[in-house]
N, C-alpha and C positions, 0 to 999 in steps of 0.2 A: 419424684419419689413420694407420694402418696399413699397412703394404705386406701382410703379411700375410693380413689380411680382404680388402681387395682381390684379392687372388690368388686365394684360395679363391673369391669371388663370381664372380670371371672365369672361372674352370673349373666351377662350376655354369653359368653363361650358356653357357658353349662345349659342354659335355655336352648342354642342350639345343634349344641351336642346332641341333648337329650328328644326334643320336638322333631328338629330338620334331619338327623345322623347323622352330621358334618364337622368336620374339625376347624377347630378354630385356632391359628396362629398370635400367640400374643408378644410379641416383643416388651420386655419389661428391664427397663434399665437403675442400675445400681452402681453406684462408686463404692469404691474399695479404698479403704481408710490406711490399709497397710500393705505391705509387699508382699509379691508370693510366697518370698522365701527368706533366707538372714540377708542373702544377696542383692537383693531388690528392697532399697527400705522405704519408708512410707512417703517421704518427702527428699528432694535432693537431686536426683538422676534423674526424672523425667517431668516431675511436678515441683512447686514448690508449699513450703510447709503454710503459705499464707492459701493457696487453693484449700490445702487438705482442710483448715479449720472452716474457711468458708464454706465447705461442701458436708461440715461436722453440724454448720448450723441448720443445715437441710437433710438432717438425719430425720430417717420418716419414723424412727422412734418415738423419737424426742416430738416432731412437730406432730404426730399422732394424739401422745402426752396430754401437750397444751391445747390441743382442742379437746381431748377430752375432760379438760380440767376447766377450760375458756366456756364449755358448753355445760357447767356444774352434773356432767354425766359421772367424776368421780372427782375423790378429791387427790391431793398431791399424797397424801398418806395412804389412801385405799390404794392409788396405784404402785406405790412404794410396795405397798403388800405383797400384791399381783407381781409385780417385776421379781422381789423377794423370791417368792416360791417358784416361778418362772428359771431364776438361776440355779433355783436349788434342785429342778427335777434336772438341768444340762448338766448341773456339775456332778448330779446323782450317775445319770446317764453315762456320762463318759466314764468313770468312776468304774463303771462296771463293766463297762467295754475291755477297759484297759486292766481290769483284774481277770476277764475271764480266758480261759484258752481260747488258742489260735481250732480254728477247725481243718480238721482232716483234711488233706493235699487233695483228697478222693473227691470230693462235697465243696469241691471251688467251682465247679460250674452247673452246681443241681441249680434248678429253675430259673437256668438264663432263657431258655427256648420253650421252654414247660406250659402249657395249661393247665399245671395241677396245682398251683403256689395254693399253700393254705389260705380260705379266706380269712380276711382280717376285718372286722371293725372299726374303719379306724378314729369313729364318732366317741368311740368310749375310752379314747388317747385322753378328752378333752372333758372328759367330764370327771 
């Protein structure tokens, strides 16, 4: 779990997305820290709770974090910041989801199959 490698694999895939017009398959693996459901809990039934912390230390978060704090590219308070606002546009985000109406029964399946989805930008999510 690297952000890192990931990065690099996704700009190889997009180089030859874009150059070759060939899709590129990326297999990208993640542990899951908690269960699917109340029924499935995070430790107990399949794993145990000494894995899950093990595998908490290998959160590509966190080891992201420390290299960028290890490489003086930020400090532990500027990232603090960034994480800050980070949580604050999710918990914005859902916030709103969950305040807003349900849509129309009609308009559950507009642009499953469509080539007219609105374009979107979605470079200006991040700026």
């Amino acid at each position: 779990m690297d952000v890192m490698a990931v990065r690099e694999a996704m700009e190889r895939a997009v180089a030859i997305a874009r150059d070759k017009k060939e899709p590129t398959f990326l297999e990208v693996n993640t542990y899951r820290y908690v269960g699917h459901s109340i029924a499935d809990p995070s430790h107990g039934v399949y794993r145990t709770r000494e894995e899950v912390e093990a595998e908490r230390e290998n959160d590509p978060i966190i080891s992201f974090r420390r290299r960028l704090i290890d490489a003086d590219i930020l400090s532990a308070e500027e990232y603090d910041v960034i994480d800050g606002a980070a949580i604050e546009t999710a918990e914005s985000a859902a916030a709103f989801a969950d305040n807003s109406p349900l849509p129309d029964e009609s308009e559950m399946y507009d642009f499953v199959y469509s080539d007219e989805f609105p374009a979107i930008d979605r470079r200006d999510a991040w700026r």
